[in-house]
N, C-alpha and C positions, 0 to 999 in steps of 0.2 A: 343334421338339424342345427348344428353350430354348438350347440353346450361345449364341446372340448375346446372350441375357436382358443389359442391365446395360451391353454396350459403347457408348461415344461414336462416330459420325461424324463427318464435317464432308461436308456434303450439297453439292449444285449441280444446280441445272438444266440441263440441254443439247443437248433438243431435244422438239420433241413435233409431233403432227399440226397444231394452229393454228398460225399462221407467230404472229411475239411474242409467247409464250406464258411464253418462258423471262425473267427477270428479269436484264440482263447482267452479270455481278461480283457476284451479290446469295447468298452462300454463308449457310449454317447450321451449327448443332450441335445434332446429335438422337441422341439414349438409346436404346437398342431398350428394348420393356419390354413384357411379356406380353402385358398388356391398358391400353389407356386410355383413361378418363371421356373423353377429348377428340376419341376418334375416333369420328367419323362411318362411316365404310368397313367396306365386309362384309371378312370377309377375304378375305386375296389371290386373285388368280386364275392363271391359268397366265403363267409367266413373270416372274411379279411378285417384287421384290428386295424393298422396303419399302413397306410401307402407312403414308403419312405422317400427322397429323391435320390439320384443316383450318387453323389455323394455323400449321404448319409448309409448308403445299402453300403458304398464300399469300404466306410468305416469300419465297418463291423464284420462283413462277409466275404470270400474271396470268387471271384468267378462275377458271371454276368447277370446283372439281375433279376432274380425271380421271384420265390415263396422262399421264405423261410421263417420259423418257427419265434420267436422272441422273448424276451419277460421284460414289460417294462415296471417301470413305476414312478410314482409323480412325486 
């Protein structure tokens, strides 16, 4: 619906199905923003908070990317 268009994060990883997936201490900062040239990803699917692009996933997580668990905050 656009409400988040334009807010900051501060992202984290914090768990996912492959065991060291998550990056330890290794935080971001990401934009929400309608649509972007950099993401790869269909949109979301059920239960999905944010759909990261691919180098926002690999900041934080190691492996290729999929689901994983996060805590963000604004």
């Amino acid at each position: 619906n656009g409400a988040s268009c334009g807010r900051q994060y501060v992202v984290r990883c914090i768990s996912a199905v492959a065991p060291r997936t998550c990056i330890p201490g290794q935080t971001i900062r990401v934009r929400v923003v309608d649509r972007a040239l950099s993401s790869v990803t269909r949109p979301s699917r059920g239960g999905t908070t944010l759909v990261l692009s691919t180098s926002a996933f690999a900041a934080i997580a190691n492996g290729s990317p999929g689901a994983i668990n996060i805590e963000y905050q604004q």
